[in-house]
C-alpha positions in Angstrom: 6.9 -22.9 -60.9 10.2 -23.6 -60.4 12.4 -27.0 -60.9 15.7 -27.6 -59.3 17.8 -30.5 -60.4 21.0 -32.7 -58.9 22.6 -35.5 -60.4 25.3 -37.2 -57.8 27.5 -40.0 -59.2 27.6 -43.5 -57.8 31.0 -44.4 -56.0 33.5 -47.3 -54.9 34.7 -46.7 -51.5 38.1 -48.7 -49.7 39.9 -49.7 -53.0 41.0 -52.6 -51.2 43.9 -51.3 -48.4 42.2 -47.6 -48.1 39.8 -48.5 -45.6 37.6 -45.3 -44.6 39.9 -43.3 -46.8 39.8 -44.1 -50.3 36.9 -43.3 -52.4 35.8 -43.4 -56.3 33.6 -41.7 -58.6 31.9 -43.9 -61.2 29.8 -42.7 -64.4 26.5 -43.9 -62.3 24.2 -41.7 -61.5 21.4 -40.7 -58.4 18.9 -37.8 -60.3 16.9 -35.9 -58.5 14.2 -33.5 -59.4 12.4 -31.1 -57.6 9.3 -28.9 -58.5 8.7 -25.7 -56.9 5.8 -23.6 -56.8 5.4 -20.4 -55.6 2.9 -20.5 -53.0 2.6 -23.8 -50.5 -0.5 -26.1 -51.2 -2.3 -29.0 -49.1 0.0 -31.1 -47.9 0.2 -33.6 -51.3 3.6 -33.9 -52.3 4.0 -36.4 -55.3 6.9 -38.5 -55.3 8.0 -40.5 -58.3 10.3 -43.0 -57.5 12.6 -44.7 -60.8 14.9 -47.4 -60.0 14.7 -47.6 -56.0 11.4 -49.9 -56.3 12.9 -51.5 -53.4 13.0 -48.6 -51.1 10.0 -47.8 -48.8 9.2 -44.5 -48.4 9.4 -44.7 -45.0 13.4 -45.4 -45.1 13.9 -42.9 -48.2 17.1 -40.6 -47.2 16.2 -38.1 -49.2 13.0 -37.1 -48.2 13.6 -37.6 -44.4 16.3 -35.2 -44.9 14.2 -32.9 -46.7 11.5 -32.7 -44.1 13.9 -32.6 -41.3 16.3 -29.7 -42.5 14.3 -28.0 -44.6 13.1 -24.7 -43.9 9.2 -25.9 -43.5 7.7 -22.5 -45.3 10.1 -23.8 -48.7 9.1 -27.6 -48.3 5.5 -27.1 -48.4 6.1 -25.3 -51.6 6.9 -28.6 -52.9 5.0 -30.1 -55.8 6.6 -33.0 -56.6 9.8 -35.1 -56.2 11.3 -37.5 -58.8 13.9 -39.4 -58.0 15.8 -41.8 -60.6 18.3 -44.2 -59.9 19.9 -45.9 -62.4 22.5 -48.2 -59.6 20.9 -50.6 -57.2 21.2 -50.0 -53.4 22.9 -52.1 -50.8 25.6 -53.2 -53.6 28.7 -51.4 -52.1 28.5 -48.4 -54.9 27.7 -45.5 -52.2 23.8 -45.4 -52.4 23.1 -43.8 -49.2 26.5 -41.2 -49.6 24.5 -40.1 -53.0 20.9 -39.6 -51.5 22.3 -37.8 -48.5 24.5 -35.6 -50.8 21.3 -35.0 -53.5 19.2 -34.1 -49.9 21.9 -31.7 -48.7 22.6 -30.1 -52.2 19.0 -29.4 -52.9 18.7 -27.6 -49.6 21.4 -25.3 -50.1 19.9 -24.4 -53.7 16.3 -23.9 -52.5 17.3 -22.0 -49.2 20.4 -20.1 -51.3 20.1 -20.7 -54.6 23.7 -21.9 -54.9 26.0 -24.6 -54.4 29.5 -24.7 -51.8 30.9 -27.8 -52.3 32.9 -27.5 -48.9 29.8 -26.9 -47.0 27.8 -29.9 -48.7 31.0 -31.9 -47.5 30.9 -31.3 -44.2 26.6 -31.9 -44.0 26.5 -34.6 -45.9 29.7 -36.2 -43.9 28.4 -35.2 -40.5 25.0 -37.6 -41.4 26.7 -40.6 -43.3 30.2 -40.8 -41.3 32.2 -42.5 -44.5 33.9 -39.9 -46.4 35.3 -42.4 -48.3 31.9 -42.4 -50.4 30.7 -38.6 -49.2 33.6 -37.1 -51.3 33.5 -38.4 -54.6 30.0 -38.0 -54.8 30.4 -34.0 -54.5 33.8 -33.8 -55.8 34.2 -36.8 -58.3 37.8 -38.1 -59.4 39.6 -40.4 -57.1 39.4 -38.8 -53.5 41.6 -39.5 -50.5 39.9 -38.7 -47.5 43.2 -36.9 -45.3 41.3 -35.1 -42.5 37.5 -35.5 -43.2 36.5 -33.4 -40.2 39.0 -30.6 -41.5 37.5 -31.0 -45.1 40.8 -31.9 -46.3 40.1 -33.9 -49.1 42.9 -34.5 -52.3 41.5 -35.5 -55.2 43.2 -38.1 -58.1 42.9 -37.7 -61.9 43.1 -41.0 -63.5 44.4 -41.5 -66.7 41.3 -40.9 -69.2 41.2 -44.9 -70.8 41.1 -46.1 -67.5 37.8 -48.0 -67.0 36.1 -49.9 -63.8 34.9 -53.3 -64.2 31.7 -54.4 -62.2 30.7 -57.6 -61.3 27.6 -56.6 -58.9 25.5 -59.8 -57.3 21.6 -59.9 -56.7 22.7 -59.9 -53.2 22.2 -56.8 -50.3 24.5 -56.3 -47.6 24.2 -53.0 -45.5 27.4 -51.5 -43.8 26.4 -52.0 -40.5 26.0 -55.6 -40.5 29.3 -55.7 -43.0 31.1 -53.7 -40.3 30.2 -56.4 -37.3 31.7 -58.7 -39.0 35.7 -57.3 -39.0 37.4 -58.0 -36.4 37.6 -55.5 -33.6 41.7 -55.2 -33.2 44.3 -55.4 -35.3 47.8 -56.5 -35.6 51.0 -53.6 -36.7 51.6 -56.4 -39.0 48.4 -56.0 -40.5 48.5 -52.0 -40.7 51.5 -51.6 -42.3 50.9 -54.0 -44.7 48.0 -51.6 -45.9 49.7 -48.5 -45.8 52.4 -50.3 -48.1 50.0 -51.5 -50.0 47.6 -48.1 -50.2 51.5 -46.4 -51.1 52.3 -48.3 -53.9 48.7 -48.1 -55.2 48.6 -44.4 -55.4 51.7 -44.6 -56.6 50.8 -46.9 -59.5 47.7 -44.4 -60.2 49.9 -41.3 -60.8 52.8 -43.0 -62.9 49.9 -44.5 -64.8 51.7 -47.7 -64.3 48.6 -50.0 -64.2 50.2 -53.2 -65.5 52.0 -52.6 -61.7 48.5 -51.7 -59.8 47.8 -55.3 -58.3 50.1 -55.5 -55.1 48.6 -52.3 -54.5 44.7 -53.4 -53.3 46.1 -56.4 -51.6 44.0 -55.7 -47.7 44.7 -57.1 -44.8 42.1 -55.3 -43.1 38.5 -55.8 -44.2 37.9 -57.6 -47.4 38.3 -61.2 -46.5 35.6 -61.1 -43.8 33.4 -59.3 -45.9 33.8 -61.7 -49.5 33.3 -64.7 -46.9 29.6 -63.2 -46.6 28.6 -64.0 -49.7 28.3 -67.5 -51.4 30.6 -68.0 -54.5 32.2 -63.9 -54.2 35.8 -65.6 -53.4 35.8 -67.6 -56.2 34.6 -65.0 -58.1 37.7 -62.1 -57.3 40.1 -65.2 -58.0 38.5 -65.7 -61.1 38.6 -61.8 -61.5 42.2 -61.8 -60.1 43.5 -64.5 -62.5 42.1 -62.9 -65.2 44.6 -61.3 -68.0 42.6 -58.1 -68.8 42.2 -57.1 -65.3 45.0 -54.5 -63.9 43.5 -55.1 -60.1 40.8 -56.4 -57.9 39.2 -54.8 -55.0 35.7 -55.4 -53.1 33.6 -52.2 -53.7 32.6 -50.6 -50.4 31.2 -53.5 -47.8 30.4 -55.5 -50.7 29.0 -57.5 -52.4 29.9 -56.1 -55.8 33.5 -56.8 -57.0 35.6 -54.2 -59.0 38.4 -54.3 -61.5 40.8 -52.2 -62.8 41.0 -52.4 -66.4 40.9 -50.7 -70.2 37.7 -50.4 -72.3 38.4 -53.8 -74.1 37.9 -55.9 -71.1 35.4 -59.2 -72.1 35.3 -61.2 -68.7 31.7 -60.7 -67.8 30.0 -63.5 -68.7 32.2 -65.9 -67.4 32.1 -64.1 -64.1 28.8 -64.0 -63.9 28.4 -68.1 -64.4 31.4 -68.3 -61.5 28.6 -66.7 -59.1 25.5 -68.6 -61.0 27.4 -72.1 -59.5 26.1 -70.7 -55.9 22.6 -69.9 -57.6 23.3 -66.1 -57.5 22.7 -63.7 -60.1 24.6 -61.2 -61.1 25.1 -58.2 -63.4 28.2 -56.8 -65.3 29.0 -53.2 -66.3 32.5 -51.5 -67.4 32.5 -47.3 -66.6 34.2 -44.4 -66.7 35.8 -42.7 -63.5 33.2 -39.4 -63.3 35.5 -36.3 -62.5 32.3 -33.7 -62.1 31.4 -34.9 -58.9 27.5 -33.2 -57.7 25.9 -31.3 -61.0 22.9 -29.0 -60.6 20.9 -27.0 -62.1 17.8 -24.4 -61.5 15.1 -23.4 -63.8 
């Protein structure tokens, strides 16, 4: 028998202005594990599912994937699948980019026994459409999505203290219902004021000028219609924005989670988490690393 492994990190998509363009890596992680044996069995394939208790099988990414682009002689070799997830789903921290990446990356080690990371771009962005979340799954770092359907992706290396606080609520969104509610034209007014703002913020990235980040994920764009979704999330980033130990605010993805810029020190948590508690939501806290490794995998 053998076993293939691939561990995809979660990821923060927008960074307020950089709608559909901006995307980042966080020390999160999607695991998948797949057994192998050497000649196909009755149909029984065992899947063990760790942290996505929520899922049905039915909507699971990865396996329709599997069974759909597969070649069918290597998926009835399958034994068994375990899948471990140790983000939630439907927060705004690139769930469905990481399963269709894991799907896509196993397939290309079982059918070639290797890994191109420009290939695995291009399928996994094909299927999920945001490459703002597709390419810092397989590439980590900060990624800026140039000319998806070209592959041209840059990637950012943030300084190494820099940290990414959290603030995720016991509340799903999905994008498509997030996406209905922006408007569906825009001002120049508007535009510019996000490519300013998107300017400045890269800019503030590479100088390591942090203290200067927070003009920089202002949006015009997106955001306001999506924090007005949820009860208590505006209150919340103002909270979050007021804050002293936070560099910069942005909403993660469609939402709902709120993210921060900050240094490993930050102490803000609970405080936030009793802002959202006033609207009877729950929430969780967590401070992480920006992942720079992007996909990992491994054969045995």
């Amino acid at each position: 028998m053998r076993q293939f492994r691939v561990k995809v990190p979660a990821s923060s998509a927008n960074l307020g202005p950089g709608f559909d363009s901006l995307g980042l890596a966080l020390c999160k992680y999607l695991t998948v594990i797949l057994d192998l044996v050497e000649t196909p069995g009755p149909p029984n394939l065992n899947i063990d599912l760790q942290g996505l208790a929520k899922i049905p099988l039915s909507e699971n990414l990865i396996v329709q994937i599997l069974q759909k682009n597969l070649d069918p002689k290597i998926f009835q070799r399958i034994a068994r699948l375990q899948i471990q997830c140790d983000f939630p789903a439907k927060r705004g921290l690139g769930s469905s980019a990481a399963a269709i990446v894991a799907a896509y990356g196993l397939i290309q080690l079982l059918e070639t026994q290797s890994m191109d990371r420009e290939l695995l771009f291009q399928k996994a962005f094909g299927q999920e459409g945001h490459p703002d979340n597709v390419a810092p799954a397989i590439y980590g770092h900060l990624c800026i999505a140039t000319a998806p359907e070209a592959g041209i992706i840059r990637q950012v290396r943030l300084a190494d203290d820099l940290r990414i606080f959290l603030l995720v609520p016991d509340w799903e969104t999905s994008t498509h219902q997030s996406r209905n509610a922006l408007p569906k034209n825009t001002t120049l007014a508007m535009a510019v004021d996000n490519i300013r703002a998107t300017a400045h913020f890269i800019s503030c990235l590479i100088t390591g000028d942090f203290q200067s980040i927070k003009p920089g994920l202002s949006d015009s764009l997106h955001e306001t219609q999506r924090i007005a979704m949820v009860p208590g999330l505006a209150a919340a980033r103002t909270f979050l924005l007021d804050s002293e130990q936070t560099f910069g605010v942005f909403l993660s993805g469609s939402g709902p989670t709120l993210a921060a810029f900050c240094n490993e020190t930050i102490d803000i948590g609970g405080e936030g988490i009793r802002v959202l508690a006033r609207e009877k939501i729950s929430a969780k806290c967590h401070v992480l690393a920006v992942n720079y490794k992007g996909i990992e995998w491994e054969c045995s």
